[in-house]
C-alpha positions as CSV (number, residue, x, y, z in Angstrom):
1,X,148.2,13.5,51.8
2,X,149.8,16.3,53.6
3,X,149.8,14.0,56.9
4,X,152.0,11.4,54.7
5,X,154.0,13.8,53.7
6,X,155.4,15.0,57.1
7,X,156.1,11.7,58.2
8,X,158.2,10.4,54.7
9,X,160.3,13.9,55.1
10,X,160.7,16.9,53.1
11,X,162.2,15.3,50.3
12,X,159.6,12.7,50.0
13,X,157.0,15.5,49.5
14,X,159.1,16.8,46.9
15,X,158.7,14.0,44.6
16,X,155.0,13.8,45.9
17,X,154.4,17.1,44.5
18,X,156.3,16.1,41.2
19,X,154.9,13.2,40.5
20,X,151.1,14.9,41.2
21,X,152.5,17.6,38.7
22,X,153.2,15.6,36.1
23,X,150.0,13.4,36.2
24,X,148.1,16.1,36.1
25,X,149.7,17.6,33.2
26,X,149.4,14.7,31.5
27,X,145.9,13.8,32.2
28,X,143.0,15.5,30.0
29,X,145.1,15.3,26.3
30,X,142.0,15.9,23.8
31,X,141.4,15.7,20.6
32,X,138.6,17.5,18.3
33,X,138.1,14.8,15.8
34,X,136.3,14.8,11.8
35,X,135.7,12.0,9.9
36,X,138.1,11.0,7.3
37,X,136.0,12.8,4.4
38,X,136.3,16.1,6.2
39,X,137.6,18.3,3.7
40,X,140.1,20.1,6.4
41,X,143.3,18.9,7.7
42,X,143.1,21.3,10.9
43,X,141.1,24.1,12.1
44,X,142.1,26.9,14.7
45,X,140.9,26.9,18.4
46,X,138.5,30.7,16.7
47,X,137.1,28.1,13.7
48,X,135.9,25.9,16.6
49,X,134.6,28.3,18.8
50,X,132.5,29.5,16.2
51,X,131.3,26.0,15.1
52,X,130.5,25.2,18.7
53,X,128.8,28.2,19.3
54,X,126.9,28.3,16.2
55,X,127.9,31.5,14.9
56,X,129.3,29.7,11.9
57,X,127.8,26.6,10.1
58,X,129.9,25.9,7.1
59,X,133.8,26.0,6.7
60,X,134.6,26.6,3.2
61,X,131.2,25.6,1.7
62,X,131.2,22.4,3.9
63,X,128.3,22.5,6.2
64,X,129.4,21.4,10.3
65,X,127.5,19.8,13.1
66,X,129.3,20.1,16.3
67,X,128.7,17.5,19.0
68,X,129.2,17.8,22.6
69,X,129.5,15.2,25.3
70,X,126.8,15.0,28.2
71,X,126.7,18.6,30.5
72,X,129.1,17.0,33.6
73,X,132.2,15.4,31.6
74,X,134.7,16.3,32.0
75,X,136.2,16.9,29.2
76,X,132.9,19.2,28.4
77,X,133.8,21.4,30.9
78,X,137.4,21.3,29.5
79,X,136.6,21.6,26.4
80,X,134.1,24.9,27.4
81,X,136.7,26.4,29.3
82,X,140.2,26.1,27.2
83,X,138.6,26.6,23.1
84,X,135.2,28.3,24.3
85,X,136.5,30.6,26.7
86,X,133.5,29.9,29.0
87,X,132.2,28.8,32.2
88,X,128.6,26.7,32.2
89,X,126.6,29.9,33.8
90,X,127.8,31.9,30.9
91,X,126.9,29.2,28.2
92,X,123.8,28.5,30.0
93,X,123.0,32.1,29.6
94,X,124.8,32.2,26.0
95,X,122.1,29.4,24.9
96,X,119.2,31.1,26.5
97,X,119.7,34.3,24.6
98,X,120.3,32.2,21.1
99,X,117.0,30.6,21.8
100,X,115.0,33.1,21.1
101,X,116.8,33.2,18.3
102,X,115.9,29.9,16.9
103,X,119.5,28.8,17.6
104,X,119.6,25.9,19.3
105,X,122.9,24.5,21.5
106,X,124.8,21.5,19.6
107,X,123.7,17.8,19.9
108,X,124.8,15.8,22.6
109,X,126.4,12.4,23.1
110,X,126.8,10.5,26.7
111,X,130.1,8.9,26.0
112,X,132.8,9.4,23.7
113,X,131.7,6.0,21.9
114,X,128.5,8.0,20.8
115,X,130.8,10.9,19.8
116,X,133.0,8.9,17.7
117,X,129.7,6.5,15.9
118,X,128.1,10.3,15.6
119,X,131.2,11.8,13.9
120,X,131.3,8.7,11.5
121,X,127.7,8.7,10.7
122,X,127.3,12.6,10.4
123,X,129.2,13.9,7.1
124,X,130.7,17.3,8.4
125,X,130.2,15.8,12.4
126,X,133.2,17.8,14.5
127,X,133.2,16.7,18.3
128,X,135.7,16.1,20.8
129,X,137.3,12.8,22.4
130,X,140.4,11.6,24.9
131,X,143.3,11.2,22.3
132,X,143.6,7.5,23.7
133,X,140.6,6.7,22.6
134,X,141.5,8.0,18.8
135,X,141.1,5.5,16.2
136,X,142.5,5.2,12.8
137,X,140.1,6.6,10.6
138,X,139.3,9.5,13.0
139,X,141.0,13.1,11.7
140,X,142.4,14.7,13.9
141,X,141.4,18.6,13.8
142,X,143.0,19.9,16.7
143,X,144.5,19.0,20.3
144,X,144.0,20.4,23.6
C-alpha cells in the first residue's frame, strides 16, 4: 500500500488513510442480544462482564446463560477485549483457576447462526452477534 501511495501523491494517501480510517471504525458494530422474553431492556458493559465471567448467574431473579462464539472469531476476541477487559492468556488462566472451582467457562457456538438459534431456544440465553445480522425478535441488550 505504501508503494501505491508514493506514486498517486501525497494527497492520494490522504484519502487512503481516510477512507482505511473510516472502514475500520465502522467495521466490528456488535450487539449482545436476549430473546424477546428477557425481562431486561439493557444491561451495563459490569452486568455483562459478570454474566460472562460467571461471577453472577441471575439478574433480578432471572437466571442467565451466556454464550460465546468459537475461541478465534473475531468478534470473541473483541468481545473479550472491549466488555471483559481481557486478553485470551488471562482468560485462559481466569478459566483454569474457576475450574477447580467447579466453574465452568460459558457454552460455545461456531457461528453467529448457532448464537442466535441458542439465544432463542435458551430462556435467559445472552450472547453476542454483528448488528447486521440482528433480526426482529432479537433484544438488543447492549452495543459495542
Amino acid at each position: 500500500m505504501l508503494h501505491i501511495c508514493s506514486i498517486l501523491g501525497f494527497g492520494m494517501k490522504k484519502i487512503l488513510l481516510l477512507m482505511l480510517t473510516v472502514s475500520l471504525s465502522m467495521a466490528g458494530e456488535w450487539v449482545v442480544v436476549a430473546s424477546p422474553s428477557f425481562k431486561h431492556g439493557s444491561l451495563s458493559a459490569k452486568q455483562i462482564r459478570e454474566v460472562f465471567l460467571k461471577k453472577k448467574g441471575f439478574i433480578d431473579n432471572q437466571e442467565v446463560f451466556p454464550v460465546n462464539l468459537g475461541a478465534n472469531d473475531k468478534g470473541r476476541i473483541s468481545f473479550e477485549e472491549r466488555l471483559l477487559g481481557m486478553d485470551r492468556g488471562e482468560l485462559v488462566g481466569y478459566w483454569a483457576n474457576q475450574h477447580y472451582q467447579g466453574i465452568t467457562p460459558p457454552v460455545t457456538q461456531k457461528s453467529q447462526a448457532g448464537v442466535k438459534a441458542f439465544v432463542r431456544s435458551v430462556k435467559g440465553a445472552i450472547g453476542y452477534i454483528e448488528k447486521s445480522q440482528l433480526e426482529p425478535d432479537m433484544k438488543v441488550l447492549y452495543e459495542f
